[in-house]
N, C-alpha and C positions, 0 to 999 in steps of 0.2 A: 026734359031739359037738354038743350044743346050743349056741345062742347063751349061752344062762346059765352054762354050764357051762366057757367059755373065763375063763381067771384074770383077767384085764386085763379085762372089762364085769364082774364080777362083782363086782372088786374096787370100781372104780366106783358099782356098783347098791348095793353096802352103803355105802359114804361117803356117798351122798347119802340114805338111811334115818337113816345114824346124823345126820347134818345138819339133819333133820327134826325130830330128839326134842331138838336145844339150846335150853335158854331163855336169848332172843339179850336182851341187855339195853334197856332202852329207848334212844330218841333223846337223852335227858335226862340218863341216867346215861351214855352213852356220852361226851357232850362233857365231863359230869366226872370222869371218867376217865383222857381224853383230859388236859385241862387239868392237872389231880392230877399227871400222868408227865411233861408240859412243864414244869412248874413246877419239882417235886423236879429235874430234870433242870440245869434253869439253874440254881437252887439250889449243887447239886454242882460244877458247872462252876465257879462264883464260887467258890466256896469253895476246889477244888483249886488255881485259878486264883490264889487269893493264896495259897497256900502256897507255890507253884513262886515265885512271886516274892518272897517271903520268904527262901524259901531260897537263890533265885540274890543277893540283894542279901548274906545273912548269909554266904555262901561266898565274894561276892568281896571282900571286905571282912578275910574271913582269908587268900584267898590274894596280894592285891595289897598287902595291909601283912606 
């Protein structure tokens, strides 16, 4: 058996061929990208973040009276 021929380097030898053919995005588009998924992210947070409290304040309001 060759070197090329063991599954484990060959599997390897084609990941970094196919690694080769990705058009990797710029530096530019990358920070907004980057920035774009922080943003919606805390976005989301705030947002679920007043609904739990919403609801904790509407819930004990019905169970304490």
């Amino acid at each position: 058996m060759s070197f090329k021929e063991n599954r484990a380097v060959r599997y390897f030898y084609e990941a970094k061929e196919e690694l080769g053919k990705v058009a990797w995005p710029s530096r530019k588009e990358a920070i907004r990208s980057t920035l774009t998924v922080i943003g919606v992210s805390i976005g989301i947070a705030v947002y679920l973040g007043a609904l739990d409290y919403g609801f904790n304040v509407l819930l004990e309001k019905l169970v304490i009276k």
